[in-house]
C-alpha positions as CSV (number, residue, x, y, z in Angstrom):
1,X,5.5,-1.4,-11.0
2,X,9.3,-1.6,-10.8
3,X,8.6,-3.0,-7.4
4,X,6.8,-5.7,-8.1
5,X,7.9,-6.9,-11.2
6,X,11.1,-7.6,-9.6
7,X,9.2,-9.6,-6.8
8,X,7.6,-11.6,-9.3
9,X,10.9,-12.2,-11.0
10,X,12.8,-13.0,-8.1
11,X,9.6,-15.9,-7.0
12,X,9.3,-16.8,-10.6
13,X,6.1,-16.0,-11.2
14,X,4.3,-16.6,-14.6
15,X,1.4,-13.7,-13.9
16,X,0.8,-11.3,-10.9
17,X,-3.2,-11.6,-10.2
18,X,-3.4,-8.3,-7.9
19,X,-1.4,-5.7,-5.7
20,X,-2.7,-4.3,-2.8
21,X,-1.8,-1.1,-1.6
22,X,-2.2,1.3,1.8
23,X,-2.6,5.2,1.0
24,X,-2.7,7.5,4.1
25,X,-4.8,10.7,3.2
26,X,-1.3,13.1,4.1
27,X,0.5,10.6,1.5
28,X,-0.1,13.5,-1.3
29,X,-1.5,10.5,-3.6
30,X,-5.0,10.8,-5.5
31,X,-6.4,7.0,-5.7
32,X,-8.5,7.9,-8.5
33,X,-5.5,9.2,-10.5
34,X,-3.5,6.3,-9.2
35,X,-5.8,3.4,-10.6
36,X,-5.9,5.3,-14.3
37,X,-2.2,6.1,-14.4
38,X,-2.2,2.0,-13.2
39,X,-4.0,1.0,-15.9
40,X,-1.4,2.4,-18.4
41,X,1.9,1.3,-16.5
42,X,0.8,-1.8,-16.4
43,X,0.3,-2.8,-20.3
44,X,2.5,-4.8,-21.4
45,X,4.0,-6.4,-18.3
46,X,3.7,-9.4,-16.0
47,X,0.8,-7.4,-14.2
48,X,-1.3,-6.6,-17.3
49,X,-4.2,-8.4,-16.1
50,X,-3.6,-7.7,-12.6
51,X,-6.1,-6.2,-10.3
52,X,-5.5,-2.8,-7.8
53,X,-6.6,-2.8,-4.5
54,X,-6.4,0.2,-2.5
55,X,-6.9,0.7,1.2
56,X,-7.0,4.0,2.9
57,X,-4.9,4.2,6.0
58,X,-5.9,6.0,9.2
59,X,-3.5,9.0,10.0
60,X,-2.4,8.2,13.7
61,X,-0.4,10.8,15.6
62,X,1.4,10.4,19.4
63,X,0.6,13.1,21.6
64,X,3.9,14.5,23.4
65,X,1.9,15.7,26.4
66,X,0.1,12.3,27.7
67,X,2.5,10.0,25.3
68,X,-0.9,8.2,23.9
69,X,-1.4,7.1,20.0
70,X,-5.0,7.9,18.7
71,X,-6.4,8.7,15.4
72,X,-6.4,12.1,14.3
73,X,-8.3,14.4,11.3
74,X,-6.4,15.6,8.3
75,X,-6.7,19.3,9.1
76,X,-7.1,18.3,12.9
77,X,-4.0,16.5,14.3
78,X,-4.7,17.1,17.7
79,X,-4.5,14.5,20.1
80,X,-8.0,11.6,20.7
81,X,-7.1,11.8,24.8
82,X,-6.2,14.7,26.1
83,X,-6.9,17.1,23.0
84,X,-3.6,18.4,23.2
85,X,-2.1,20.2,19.3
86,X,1.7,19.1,20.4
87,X,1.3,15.6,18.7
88,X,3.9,14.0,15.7
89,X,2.5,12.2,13.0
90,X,3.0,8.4,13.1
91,X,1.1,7.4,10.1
92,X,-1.2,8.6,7.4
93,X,1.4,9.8,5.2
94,X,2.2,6.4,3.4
95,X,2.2,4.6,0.2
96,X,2.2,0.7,1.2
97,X,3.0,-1.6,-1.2
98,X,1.4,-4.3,1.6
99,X,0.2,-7.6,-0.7
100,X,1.2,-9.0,-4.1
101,X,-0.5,-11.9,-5.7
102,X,1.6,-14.3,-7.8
103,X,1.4,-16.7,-9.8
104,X,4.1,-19.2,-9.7
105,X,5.3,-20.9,-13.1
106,X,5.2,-24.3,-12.5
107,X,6.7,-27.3,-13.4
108,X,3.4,-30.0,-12.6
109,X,0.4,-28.4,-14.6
110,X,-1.1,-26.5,-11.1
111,X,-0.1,-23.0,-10.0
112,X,-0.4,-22.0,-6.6
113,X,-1.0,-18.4,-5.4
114,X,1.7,-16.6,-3.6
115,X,2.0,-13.6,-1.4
116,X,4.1,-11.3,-0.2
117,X,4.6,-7.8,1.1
118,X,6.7,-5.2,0.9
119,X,6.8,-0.9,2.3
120,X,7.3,1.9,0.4
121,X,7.5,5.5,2.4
């Protein structure tokens, strides 16, 4: 939240309409916890109307043996080519703050959307 209430200041924006986020599954983040502790840090700031979107992110390893990416299993990070178990984790263990919705305050009577993106590992 302190995130993007300082992107909203720094674009001067009157409301934030929704934030999307990327959780890998190794991130250690619940999104069913995350959405109801959501709905209580965001009371009473420039995102108290504003919407959560989550995406899951696919947990991607690199295999040391054949040097290929490929997606990989939780509890099976082994690698999609050669089937080799020497792989390192490229993603899957992130919280993404990817997308922010603003609204601008303007000075005609329209607003127009804005968007912009930001990473947290």
């Amino acid at each position: 939240m302190e995130q993007v209430e300082n992107l909203a200041r720094e674009e001067q924006a009157a409301q934030v309409m929704a934030i999307h986020l990327g959780i890998g599954p190794l991130s250690g983040v619940e999104p069913q916890l995350l959405e109801q502790a959501f709905s209580i840090a965001r009371a009473g700031s420039i995102a108290a109307d504003a919407e959560l979107i989550i995406k899951s992110m696919p947990i991607q390893v690199s295999c040391k043996q054949c040097g290929q990416q490929s997606e990989a299993l939780p509890n099976r990070l082994l690698c999609g080519h050669c089937g080799d178990w020497r792989t390192s984790l490229v993603s899957g263990d992130e919280l993404q703050l990817q997308h922010v919705e603003l609204v601008r305050q303007a000075a005609e009577p329209e607003t127009a959307p804005l968007a912009a993106a930001s990473t947290i590992n």
